[in-house]
Each structure stands twice: as C-alpha cells, then as structure tokens.
C-alpha positions as CSV (number, residue, x, y, z in Angstrom):
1,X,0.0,0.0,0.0
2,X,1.1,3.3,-0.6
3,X,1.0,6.7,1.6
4,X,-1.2,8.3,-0.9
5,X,-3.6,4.8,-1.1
6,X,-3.0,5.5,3.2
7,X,-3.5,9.4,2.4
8,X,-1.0,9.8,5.4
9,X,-0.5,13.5,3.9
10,X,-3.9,14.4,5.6
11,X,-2.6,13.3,9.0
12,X,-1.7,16.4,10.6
13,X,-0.5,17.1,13.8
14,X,-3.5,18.3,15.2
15,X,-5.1,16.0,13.7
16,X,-3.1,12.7,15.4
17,X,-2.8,14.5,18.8
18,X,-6.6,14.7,18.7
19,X,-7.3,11.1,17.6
20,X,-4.6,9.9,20.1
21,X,-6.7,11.5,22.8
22,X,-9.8,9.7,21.8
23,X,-8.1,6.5,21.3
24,X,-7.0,6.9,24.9
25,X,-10.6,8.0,26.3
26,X,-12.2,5.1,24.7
27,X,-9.5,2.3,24.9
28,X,-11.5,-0.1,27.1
29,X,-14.0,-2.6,25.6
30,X,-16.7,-0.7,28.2
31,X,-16.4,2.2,27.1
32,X,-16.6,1.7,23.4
33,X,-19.5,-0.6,24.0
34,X,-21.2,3.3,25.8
35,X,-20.2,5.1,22.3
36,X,-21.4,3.1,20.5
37,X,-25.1,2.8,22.6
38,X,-24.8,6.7,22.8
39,X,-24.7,6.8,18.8
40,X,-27.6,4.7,18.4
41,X,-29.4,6.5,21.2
42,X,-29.4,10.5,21.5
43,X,-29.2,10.1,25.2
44,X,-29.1,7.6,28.3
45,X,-29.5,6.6,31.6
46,X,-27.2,5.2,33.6
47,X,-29.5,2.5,34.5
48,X,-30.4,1.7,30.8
49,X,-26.9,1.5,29.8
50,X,-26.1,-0.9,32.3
51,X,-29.4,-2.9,31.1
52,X,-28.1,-2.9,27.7
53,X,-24.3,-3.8,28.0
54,X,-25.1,-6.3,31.5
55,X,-23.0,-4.6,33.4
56,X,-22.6,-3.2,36.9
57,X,-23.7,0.1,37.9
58,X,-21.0,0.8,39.9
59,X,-18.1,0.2,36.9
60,X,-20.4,1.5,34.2
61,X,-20.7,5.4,37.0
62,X,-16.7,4.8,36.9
63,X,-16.4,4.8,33.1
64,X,-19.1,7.5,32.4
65,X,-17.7,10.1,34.7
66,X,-14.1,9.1,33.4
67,X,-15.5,10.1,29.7
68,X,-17.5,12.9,31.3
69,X,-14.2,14.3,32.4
70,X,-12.2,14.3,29.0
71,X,-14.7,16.0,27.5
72,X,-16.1,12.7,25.4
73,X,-19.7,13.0,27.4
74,X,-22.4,15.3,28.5
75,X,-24.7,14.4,31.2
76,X,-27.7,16.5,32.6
77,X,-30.1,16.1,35.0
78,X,-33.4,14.3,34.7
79,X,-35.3,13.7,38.2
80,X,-33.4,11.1,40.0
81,X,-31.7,10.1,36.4
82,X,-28.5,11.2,35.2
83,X,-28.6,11.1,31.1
84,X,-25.8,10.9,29.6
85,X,-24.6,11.5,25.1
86,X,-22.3,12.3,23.2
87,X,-20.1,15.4,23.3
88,X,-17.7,15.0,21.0
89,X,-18.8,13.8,17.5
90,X,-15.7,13.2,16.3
91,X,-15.3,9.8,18.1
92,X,-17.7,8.6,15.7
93,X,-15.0,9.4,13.0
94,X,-12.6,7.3,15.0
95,X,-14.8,4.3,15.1
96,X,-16.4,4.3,11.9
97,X,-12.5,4.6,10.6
98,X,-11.8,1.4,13.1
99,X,-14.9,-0.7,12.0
100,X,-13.9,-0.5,8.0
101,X,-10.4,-1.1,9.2
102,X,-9.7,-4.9,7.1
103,X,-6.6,-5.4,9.8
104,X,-8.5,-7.4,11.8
C-alpha cells in the first residue's frame, strides 16, 4: 500500500494528537460498548446502559464520569436520572474509521 492509497499526507498534527486522545478515552472494551449505545441512542441513563451492556452500575458510573471528564460525554439532570450523550462527535469518525479497518 502506498501513503497516498493511506492518504498519510492528511494526518496532521492536530489531527493525530486529537485522535490519540480519543483512542486513549475510549480504549477499554466498556467504554466503546457506551459510544457506540450513545450513537444509536441521543441520550441515556445510567440505568439503561447498564441494562443494555449487563453490566454493573457501579463500573459503568466509573467509566461515564471518566468520559465525562475528557470531554467525550455530557450528562444533565433528569429527576433522579443522570442522562448521559455524546459530546464530542468526532469519536464517531474514529470508530467508523476502526470498523472499516480490514486489519482485523
């Protein structure tokens, strides 16, 4: 393959410091299994996340607020809830590159 077939010219860096950072923020099979519920869904609970990935509530909190904190996640108040989406959009660019990756 060559770098213009990889179009490695268009990898500036900006642009690999910011997808470094997302790679790190999302680097755990938990928390790309939350990205990719909170692309399919505008917005969830906490609750209904853990429903949908069976997981613990405890772990799933840990993981949301660690996303919350690098800027990957919004949350807002809803009654006793805590909804949570997606803040920055440009993980989906990051995944969607990963899933037509033909590496694996």
């Amino acid at each position: 393959m060559t770098t213009e077939e990889l179009n490695l010219e268009a990898l500036t860096a900006d642009k690999i410091e910011k997808v470094a950072f997302i790679l790190k923020a999302i680097a755990h099979p938990m928390r790309l299994g939350i990205v990719k519920l909170l692309a399919e869904h505008e917005e969830l609970s906490v609750s209904a996340i853990c429903e949908m990935l069976g997981s613990e509530q405890s772990l799933t909190s840990h993981h949301l607020s660690n996303m919350k904190l690098k800027g990957i996640l919004d949350c807002k108040r809803d009654g006793k809830n805590i909804l949570y989406s997606l803040k920055m959009k440009e993980v989906l660019g990051v995944l969607k590159c990963m899933s037509s990756c033909d590496a694996f």
